[in-house]
C-alpha positions as CSV (number, residue, x, y, z in Angstrom):
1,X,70.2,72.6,-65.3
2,X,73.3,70.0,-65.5
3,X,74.3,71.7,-62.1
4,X,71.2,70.5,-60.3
5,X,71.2,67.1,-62.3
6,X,74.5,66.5,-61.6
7,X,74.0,67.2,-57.5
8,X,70.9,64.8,-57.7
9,X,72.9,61.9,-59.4
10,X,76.1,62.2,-56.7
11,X,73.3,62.1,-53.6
12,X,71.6,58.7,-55.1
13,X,74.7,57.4,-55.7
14,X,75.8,58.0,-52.1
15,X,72.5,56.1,-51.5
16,X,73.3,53.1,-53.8
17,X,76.9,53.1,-52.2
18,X,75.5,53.0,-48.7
19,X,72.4,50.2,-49.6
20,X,75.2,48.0,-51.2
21,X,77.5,48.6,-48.1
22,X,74.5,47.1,-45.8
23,X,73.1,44.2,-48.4
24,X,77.1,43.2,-48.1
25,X,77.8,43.2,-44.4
26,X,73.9,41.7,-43.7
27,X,73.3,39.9,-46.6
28,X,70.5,40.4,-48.9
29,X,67.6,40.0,-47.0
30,X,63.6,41.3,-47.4
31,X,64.9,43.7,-44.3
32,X,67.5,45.3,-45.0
33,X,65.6,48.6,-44.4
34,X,65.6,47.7,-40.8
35,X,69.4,48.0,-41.0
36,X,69.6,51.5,-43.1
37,X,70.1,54.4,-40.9
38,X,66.9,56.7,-40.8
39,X,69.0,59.5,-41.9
40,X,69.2,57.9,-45.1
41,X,65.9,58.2,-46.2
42,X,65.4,61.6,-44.8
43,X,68.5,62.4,-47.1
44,X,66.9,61.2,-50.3
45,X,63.4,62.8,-49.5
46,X,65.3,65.6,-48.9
47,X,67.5,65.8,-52.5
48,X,64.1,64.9,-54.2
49,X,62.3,67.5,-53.1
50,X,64.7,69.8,-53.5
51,X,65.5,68.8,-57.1
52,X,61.7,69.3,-57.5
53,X,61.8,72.4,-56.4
54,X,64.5,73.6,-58.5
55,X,62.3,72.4,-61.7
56,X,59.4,73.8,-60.7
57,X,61.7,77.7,-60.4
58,X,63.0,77.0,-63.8
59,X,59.8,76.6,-65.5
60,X,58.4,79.6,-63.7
61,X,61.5,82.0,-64.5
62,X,61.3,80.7,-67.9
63,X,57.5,81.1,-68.3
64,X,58.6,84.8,-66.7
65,X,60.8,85.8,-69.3
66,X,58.9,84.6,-72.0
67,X,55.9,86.9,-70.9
68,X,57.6,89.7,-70.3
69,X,59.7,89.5,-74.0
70,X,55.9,89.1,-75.5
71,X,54.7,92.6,-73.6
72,X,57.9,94.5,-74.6
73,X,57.5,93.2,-78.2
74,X,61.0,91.8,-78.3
75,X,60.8,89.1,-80.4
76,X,62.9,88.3,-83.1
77,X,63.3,90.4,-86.1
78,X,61.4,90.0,-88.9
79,X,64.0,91.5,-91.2
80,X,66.8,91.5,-91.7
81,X,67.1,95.2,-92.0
82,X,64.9,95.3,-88.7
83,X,68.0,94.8,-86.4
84,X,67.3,97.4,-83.9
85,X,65.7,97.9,-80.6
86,X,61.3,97.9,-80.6
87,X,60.7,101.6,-79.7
C-alpha cells in the first residue's frame, strides 16, 4: 500500500514543482493553464487512474482471500488446544 501511496505523492509533487516553475517565470495569472504543457495533465490523469486502479485490486484480492479462508473454514482457532490444520 505505502508503495503505491508513496509513487502517487512523488508524481503530484513533480506537478506542484512544475505549476510553481510556470506561476514564477509568468507570474500568477487566471491562465497559467495556457502555459502548462499538455503532457502535464495527461501525466496526472494518468497516476490517478492508475492509483485508482491499484485500490480497486487490493480490495478485490482482499475481498478474495477473505472468501476463500471462510469456504476452507480457516479461521482462527477457537482453542487454544485447537492449533491444528481444519481437516
Amino acid at each position: 500500500a505505502t508503495g503505491a501511496a508513496h509513487c502517487w505523492a512523488v508524481v503530484y509533487a513533480l506537478m506542484i514543482a512544475v505549476l510553481m516553475q510556470v506561476v514564477r517565470l509568468h507570474g500568477p495569472q487566471p491562465d497559467y493553464t495556457d502555459r502548462i504543457p499538455s503532457w502535464i495533465f495527461s501525466t496526472e490523469r494518468l497516476s490517478s487512474v492508475m492509483m485508482l486502479l491499484w485500490c480497486i485490486a487490493g480490495s478485490a484480492v482482499c475481498y478474495i482471500r477473505i472468501i476463500q479462508v471462510d469456504e476452507h473454514m480457516q479461521g482462527l482457532p477457537l482453542d487454544s488446544r485447537d492449533t491444528g490444520c481444519p481437516k
